[in-house]
C-alpha positions as a printed NumPy array, in Angstrom:
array([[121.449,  -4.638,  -8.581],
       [121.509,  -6.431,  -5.45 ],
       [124.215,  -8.159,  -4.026],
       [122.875, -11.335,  -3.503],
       [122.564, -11.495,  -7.538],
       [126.088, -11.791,  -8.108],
       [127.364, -13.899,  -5.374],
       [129.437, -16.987,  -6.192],
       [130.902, -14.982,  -9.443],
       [134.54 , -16.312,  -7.945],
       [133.345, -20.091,  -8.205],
       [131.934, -19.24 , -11.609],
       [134.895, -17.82 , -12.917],
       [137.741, -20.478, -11.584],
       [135.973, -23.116, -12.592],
       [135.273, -21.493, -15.856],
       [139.022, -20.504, -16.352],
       [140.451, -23.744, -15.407],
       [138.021, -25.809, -18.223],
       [139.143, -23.255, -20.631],
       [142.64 , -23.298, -19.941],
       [142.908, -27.269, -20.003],
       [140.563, -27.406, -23.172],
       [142.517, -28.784, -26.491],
       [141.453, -26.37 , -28.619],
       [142.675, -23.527, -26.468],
       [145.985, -25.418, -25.497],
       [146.137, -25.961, -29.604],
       [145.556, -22.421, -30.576],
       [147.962, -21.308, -27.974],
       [150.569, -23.399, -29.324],
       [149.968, -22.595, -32.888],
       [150.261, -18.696, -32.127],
       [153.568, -19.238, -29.76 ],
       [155.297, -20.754, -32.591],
       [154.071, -18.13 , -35.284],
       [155.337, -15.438, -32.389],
       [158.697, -17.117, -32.132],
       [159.705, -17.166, -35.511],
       [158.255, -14.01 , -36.425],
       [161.452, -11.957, -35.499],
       [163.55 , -14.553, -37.52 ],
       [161.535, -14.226, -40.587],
       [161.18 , -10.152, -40.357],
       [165.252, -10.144, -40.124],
       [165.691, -12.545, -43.168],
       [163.581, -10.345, -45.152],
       [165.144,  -7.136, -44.191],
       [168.544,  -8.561, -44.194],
       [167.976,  -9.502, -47.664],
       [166.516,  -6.413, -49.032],
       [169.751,  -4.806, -47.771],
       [171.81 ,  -7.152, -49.347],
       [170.082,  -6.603, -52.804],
       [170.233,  -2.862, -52.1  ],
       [174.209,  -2.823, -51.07 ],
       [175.503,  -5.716, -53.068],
       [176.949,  -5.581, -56.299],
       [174.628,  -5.325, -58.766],
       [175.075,  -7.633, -61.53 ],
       [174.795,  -5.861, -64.859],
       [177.947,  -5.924, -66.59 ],
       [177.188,  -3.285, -70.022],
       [174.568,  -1.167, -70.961],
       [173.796,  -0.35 , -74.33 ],
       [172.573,   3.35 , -74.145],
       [170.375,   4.301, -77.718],
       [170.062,   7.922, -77.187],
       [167.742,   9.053, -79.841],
       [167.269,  12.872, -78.097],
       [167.552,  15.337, -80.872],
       [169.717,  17.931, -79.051],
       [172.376,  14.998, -77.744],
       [173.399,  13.305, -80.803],
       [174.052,  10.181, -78.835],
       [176.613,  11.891, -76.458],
       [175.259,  10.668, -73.097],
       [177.822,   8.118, -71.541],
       [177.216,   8.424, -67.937],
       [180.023,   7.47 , -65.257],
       [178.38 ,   6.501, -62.361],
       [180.029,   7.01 , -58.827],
       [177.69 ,   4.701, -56.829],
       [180.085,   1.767, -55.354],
       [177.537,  -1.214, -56.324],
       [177.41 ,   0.558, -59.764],
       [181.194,   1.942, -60.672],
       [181.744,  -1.698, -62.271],
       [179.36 ,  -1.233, -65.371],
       [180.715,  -0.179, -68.336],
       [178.893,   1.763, -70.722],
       [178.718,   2.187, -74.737],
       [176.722,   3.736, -77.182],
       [174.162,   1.09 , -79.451],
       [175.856,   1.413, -82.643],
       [174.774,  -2.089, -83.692],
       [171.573,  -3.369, -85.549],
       [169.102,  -2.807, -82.245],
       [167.37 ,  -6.306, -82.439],
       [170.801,  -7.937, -82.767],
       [171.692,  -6.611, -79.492],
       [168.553,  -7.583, -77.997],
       [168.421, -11.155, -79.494],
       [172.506, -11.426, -78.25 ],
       [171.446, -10.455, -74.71 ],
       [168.754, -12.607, -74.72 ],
       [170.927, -15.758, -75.479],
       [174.209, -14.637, -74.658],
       [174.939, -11.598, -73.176],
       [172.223, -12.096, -69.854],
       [174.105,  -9.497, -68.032],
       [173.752,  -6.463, -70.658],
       [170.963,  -3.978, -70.652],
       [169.735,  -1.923, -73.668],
       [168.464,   2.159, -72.251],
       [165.999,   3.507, -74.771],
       [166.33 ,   7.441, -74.37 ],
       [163.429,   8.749, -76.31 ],
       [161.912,  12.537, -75.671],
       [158.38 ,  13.931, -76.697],
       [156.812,  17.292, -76.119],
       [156.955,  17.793, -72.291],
       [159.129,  14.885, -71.135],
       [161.639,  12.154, -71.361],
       [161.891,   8.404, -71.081],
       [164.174,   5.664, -70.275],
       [163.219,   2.374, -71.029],
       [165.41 ,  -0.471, -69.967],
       [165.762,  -3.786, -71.614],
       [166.976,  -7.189, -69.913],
       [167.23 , -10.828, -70.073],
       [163.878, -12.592, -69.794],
       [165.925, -14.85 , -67.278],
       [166.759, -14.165, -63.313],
       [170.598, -13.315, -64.313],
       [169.731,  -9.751, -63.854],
       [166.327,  -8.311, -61.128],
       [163.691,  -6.142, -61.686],
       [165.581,  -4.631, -58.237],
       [168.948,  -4.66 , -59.675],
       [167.333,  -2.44 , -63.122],
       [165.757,  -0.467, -61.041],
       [169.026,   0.354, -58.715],
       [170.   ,   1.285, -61.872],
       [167.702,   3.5  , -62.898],
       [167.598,   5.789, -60.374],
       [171.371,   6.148, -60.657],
       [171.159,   7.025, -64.633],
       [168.114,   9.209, -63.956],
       [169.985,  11.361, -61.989],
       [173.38 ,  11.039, -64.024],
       [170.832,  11.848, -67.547],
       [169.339,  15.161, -65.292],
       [172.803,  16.446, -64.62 ],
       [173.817,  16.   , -68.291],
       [170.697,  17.581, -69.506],
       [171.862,  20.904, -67.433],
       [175.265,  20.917, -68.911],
       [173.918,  20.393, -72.718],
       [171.582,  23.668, -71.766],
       [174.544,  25.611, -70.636],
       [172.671,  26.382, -67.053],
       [175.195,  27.524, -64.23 ],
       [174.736,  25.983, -60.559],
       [173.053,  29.44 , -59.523],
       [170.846,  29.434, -62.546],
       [169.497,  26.305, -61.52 ],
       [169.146,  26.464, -57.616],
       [167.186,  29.299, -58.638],
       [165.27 ,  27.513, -61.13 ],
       [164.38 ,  24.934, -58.443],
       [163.96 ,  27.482, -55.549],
       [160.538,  25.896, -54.208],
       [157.417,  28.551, -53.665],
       [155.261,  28.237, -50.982],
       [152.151,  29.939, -50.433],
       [150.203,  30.757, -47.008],
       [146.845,  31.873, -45.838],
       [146.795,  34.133, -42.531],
       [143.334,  34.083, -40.57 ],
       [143.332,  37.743, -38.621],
       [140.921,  38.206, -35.904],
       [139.36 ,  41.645, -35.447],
       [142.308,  43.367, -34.462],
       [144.047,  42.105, -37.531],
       [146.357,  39.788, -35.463],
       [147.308,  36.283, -36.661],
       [145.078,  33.809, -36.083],
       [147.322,  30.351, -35.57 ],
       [145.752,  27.49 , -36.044],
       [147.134,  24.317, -35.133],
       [148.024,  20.994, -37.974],
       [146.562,  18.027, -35.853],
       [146.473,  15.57 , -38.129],
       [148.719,  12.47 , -38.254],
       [151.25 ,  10.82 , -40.497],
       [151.067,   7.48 , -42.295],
       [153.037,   5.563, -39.791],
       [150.791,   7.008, -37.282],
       [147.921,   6.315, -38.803],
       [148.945,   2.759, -39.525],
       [149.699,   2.007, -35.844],
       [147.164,   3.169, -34.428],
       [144.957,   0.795, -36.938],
       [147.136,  -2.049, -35.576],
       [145.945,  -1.503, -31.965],
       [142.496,  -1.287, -33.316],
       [142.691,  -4.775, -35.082],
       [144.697,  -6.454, -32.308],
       [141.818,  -4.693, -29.723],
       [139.265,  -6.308, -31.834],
       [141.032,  -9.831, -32.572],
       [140.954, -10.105, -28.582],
       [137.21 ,  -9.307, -28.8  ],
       [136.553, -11.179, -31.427],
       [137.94 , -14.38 , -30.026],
       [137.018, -13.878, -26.422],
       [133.301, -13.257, -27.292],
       [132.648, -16.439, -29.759],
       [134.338, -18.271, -26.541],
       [131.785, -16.611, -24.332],
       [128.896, -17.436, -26.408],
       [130.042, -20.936, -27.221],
       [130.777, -21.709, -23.712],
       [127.163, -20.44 , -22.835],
       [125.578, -22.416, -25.17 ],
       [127.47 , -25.384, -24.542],
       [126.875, -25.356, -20.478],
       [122.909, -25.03 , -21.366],
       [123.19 , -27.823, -23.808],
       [124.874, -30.141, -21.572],
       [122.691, -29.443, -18.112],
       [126.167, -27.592, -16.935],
       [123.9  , -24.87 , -15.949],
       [121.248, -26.674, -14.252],
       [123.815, -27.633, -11.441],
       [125.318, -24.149, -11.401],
       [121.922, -22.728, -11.109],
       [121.411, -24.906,  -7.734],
       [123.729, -22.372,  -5.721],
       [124.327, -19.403,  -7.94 ],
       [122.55 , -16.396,  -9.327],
       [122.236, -16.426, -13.122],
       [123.982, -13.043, -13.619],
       [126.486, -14.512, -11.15 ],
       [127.332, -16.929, -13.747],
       [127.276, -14.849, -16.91 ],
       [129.259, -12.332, -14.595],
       [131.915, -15.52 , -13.729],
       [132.062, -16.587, -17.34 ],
       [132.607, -13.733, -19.115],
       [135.863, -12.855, -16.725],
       [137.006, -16.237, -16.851],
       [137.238, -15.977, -20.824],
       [138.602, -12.208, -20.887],
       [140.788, -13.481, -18.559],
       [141.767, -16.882, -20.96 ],
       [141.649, -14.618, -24.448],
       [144.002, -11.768, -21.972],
       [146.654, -14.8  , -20.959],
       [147.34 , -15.775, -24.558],
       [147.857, -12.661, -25.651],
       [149.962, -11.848, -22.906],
       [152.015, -14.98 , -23.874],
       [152.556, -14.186, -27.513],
       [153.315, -10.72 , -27.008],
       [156.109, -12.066, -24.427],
       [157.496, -14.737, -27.011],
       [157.525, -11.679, -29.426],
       [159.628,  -9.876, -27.009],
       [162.136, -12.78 , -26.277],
       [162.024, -13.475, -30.005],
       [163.14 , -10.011, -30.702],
       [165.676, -10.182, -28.295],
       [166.923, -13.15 , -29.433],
       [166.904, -12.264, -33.049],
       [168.426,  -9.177, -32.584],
       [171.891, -10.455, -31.274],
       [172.135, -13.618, -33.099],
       [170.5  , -13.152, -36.367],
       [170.943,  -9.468, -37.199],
       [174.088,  -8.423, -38.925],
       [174.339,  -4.991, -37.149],
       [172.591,  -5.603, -33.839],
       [169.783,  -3.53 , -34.653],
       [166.399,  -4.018, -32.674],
       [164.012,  -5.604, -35.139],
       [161.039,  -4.29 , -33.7  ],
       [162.104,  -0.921, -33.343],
       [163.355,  -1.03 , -37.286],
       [159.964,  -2.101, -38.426],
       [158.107,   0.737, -36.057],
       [157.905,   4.441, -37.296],
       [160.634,   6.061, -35.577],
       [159.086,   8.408, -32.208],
       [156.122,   6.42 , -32.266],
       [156.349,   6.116, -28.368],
       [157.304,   9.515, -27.793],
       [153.89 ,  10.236, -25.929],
       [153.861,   6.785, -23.932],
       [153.253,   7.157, -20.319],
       [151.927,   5.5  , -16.986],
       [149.227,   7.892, -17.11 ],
       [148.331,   7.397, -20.838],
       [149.005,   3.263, -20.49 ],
       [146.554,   3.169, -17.391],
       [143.759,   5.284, -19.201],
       [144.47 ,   2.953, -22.361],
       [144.503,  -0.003, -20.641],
       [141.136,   0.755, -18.493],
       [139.019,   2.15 , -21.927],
       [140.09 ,  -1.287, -23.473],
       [139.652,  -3.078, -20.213],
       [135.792,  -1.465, -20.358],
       [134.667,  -2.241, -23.797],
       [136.32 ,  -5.662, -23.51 ],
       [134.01 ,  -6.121, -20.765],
       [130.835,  -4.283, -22.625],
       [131.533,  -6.244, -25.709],
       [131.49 ,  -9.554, -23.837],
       [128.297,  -9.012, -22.375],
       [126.594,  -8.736, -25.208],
       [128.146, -11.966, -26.612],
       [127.134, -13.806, -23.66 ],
       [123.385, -12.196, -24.297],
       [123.57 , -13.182, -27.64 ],
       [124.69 , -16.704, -26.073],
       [122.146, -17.644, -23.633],
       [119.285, -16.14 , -26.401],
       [119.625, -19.974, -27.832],
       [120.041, -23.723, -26.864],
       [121.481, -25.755, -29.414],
       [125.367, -24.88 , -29.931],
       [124.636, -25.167, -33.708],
       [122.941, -21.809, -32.827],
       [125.715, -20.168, -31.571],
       [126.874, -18.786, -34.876],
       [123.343, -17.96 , -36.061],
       [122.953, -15.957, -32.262],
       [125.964, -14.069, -32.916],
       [124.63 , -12.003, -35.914],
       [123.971,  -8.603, -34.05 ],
       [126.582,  -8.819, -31.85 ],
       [128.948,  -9.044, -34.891],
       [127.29 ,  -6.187, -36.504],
       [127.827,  -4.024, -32.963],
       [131.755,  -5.001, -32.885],
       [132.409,  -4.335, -36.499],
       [130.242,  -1.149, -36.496],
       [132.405,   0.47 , -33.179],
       [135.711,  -0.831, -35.312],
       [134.153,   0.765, -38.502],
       [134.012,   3.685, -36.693],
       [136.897,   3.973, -35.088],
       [138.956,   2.944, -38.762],
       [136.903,   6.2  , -39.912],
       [137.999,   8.4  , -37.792],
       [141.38 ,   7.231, -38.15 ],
       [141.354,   7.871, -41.461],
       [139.993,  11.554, -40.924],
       [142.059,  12.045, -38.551],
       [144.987,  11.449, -40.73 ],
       [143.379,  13.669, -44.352],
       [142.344,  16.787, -41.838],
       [143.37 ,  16.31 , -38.207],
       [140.636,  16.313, -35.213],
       [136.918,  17.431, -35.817],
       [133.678,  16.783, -34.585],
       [133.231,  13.008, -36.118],
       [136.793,  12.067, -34.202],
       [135.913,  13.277, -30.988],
       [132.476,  11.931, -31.259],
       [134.173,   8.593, -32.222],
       [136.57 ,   9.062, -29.225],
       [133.835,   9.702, -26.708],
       [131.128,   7.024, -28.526],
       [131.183,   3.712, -26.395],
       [131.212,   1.277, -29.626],
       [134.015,   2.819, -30.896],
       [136.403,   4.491, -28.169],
       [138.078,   1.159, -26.629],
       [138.846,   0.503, -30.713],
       [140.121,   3.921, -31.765],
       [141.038,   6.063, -28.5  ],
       [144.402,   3.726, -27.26 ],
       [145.879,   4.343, -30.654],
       [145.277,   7.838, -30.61 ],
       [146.308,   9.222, -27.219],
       [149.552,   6.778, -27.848],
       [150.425,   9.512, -30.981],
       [149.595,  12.332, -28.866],
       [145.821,  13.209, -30.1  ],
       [143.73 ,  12.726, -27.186],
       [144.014,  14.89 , -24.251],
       [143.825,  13.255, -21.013],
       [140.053,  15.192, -19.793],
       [138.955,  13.527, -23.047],
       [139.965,  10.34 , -22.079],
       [138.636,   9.847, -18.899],
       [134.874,  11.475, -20.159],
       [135.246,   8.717, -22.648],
       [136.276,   6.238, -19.539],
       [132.647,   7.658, -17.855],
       [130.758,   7.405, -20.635],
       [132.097,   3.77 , -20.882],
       [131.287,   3.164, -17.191],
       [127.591,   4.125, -18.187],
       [126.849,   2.055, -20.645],
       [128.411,  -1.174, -18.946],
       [125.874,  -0.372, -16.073],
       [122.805,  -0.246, -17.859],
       [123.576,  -2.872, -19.55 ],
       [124.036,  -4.936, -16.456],
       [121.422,  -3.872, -15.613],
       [119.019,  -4.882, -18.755],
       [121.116,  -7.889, -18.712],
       [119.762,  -8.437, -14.971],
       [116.186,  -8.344, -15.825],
       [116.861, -10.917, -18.741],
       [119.026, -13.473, -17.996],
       [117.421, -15.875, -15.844],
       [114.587, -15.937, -18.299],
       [117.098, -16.628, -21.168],
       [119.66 , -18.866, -18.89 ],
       [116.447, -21.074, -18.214],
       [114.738, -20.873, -21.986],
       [115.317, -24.144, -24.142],
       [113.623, -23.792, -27.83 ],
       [114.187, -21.367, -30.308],
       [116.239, -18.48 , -30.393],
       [115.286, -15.737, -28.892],
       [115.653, -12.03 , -30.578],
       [115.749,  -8.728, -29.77 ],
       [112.256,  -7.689, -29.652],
       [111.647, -10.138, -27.564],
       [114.331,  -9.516, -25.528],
       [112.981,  -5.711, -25.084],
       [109.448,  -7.195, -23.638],
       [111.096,  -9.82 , -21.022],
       [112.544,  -6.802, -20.126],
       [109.541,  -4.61 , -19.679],
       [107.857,  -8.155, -17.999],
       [110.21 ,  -8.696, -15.528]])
């Protein structure tokens, strides 16, 4: 690629940034996702504030009606429950006519609840019965339950006469284990590398934030293509710059544009979190580190962010080529959408990927289809930040991945250079792949 063919990228690109920047729809969308940022923290707190609340509040049953029908208890269960939220409930056994009681705590009594103990072969149940009404929760019955579970499980011991040893023996877990020897019969250890929930779960939000950003900054790409050949934009441009100076300019300008916004809501979610954290939480506690898994960041470092941030950087860049391809391949902007077909198909394939692996990575640990996903171009800028964040990827991996990233945004500069002033110039239908392929060969 000669030099000449990219000069004036700079001109391209500020002039490019600044239309983008003072467009309404990007000044709109920017607003629309501060706001949503700012009062994301606020709304997180409520919710968690209130699930305490339900959790350590009283709870508002008053009397439960407990109809034990087990054989073997003869209606002896009366549980006393310890539990603060719970000490205030008194407890009697259903002597009345059992649809009485239910028809008087349906009109009357709202804060009663009837306990059905019933037992078959191989287990028991508790069924609870409340007011149709809100007097008494689903959350506040179910508070409950888990206190008289536990209560009815201790009783159940005592009725069977079983000592404390008896039954820490009884409930002595029994673990099995496989040993791999080698040939001289030592142990063979091999290593658990697969990840939890949480960790599986954040690293699928950096894949969908990683391909929000591409998402958004590509359709701008493409538009903005379009839109420039459409309105003779290009026509001017083409009077002192290269073609694949321009596609080079544009495509910054709107990484850089799809970058800044980003940038801006993850700052108002920082000052959000800040501010929600000392005026609207109860305790003080850090709302962002409440909702994270706790030693998520554990393997964050200036080595692993700058390897992150270049792999992302990369297929940011790779992915944005091919949406301004898929751009200048037609001339109407009511095209645009039509042009972005394959391109879409490419993005969601490498995120498809990368969710796979994920997934695998999380059932069995690292294999063959993860590394291949980690080192595959498509899907490594989705997938690899995630991992190496949870301490999965090694640092030689990630920089082969970085190379193998370089290579493909080279060659396809360089198809894109034998292209693009044939498509940049073309005005009629759209153009598709084959015959992308043959300018190529032609040129």
């Amino acid at each position: 690629m000669k030099k000449s063919s990219i000069t004036g990228w700079k001109d391209v690109f500020s002039f490019t940034l600044i239309q983008t920047l003072k467009s309404k729809a990007f000044i709109v969308s920017f607003i629309i996702f501060v706001v949503l940022s700012i009062v994301s923290m606020p709304v997180l707190s409520m919710i968690m504030n209130k699930d305490s609340k339900s959790e350590d509040g009283t709870n508002p049953i008053q009397k439960v009606y407990i109809n034990d029908q087990v054989a073997w208890s003869n209606g002896g269960f009366i549980p006393v429950l310890s539990q603060e939220n719970l000490s205030h409930i008194k407890f009697e056994s259903l002597t009345e006519d059992y649809d009485t009681v239910v028809n008087r705590i349906e009109q009357e009594e709202n804060t009663s609840v009837i306990v059905n103990i019933t037992e078959t072969e191989s287990t028991f149940q508790l069924e609870f019965i409340k007011a149709s009404n809100e007097s008494v929760k689903e959350s506040h019955v179910q508070t409950l339950s888990e206190a008289l579970l536990e209560a009815f499980d201790g009783y159940r011991i005592t009725q069977l006469g079983i000592t404390h040893d008896q039954l820490s023996l009884i409930q002595a877990s029994v673990t099995t284990s496989v040993t791999v020897a080698d040939m001289n019969g030592n142990a063979v250890i091999s290593e658990d590398t697969s990840i939890t929930d949480s960790q599986y779960w954040f690293i699928y939000g950096i894949l969908f934030m990683v391909l929000m950003v591409n998402v958004m900054a590509s359709s701008q790409i493409a538009s903005s293509v379009v839109s420039d050949k459409s309105s003779k934009v290009l026509e001017y441009l083409l009077t002192s710059v290269r073609p694949l100076a321009i596609m080079i300019g544009k495509i910054l300008a709107m990484l850089a544009a799809v970058l800044m916004q980003f940038a801006g809501i993850f700052v108002c979610i920082l000052i959000s979190n800040s501010v929600t954290s000392k005026v609207f939480s109860p305790n003080g506690e850090n709302m962002l580190t409440e909702s994270l898994p706790s030693g998520i960041f554990d393997n964050i470092n200036i080595v692993n962010i700058i390897l992150c941030i270049a792999v992302v950087l990369l297929g940011m860049i790779f992915y944005a080529t091919l949406a301004g391809l898929a751009g200048a391949t037609v001339s109407r902007i009511e095209e645009a959408s039509e042009s972005l077909t394959v391109f879409t198909f490419v993005n969601l394939a490498g995120a498809y990927i990368g969710m796979g692996a994920a997934g695998v990575l999380m059932a069995s640990g690292t294999n063959g289809f993860v590394t291949f996903a980690l080192l595959f171009p498509l899907s490594s800028p989705f997938l690899l930040p995630g991992a190496m964040f949870v301490g999965k990827v090694s640092v030689g991996l990630s920089i082969l991945s970085i190379v193998l990233l370089v290579i493909f945004v080279i060659l396809l500069f360089k198809f894109v250079a034998r292209v693009y002033e044939t498509l940049i110039l073309h005005n009629g239908t759209r153009i598709g792949l084959k015959e992308l392929v043959k300018i190529s060969k032609n040129v």
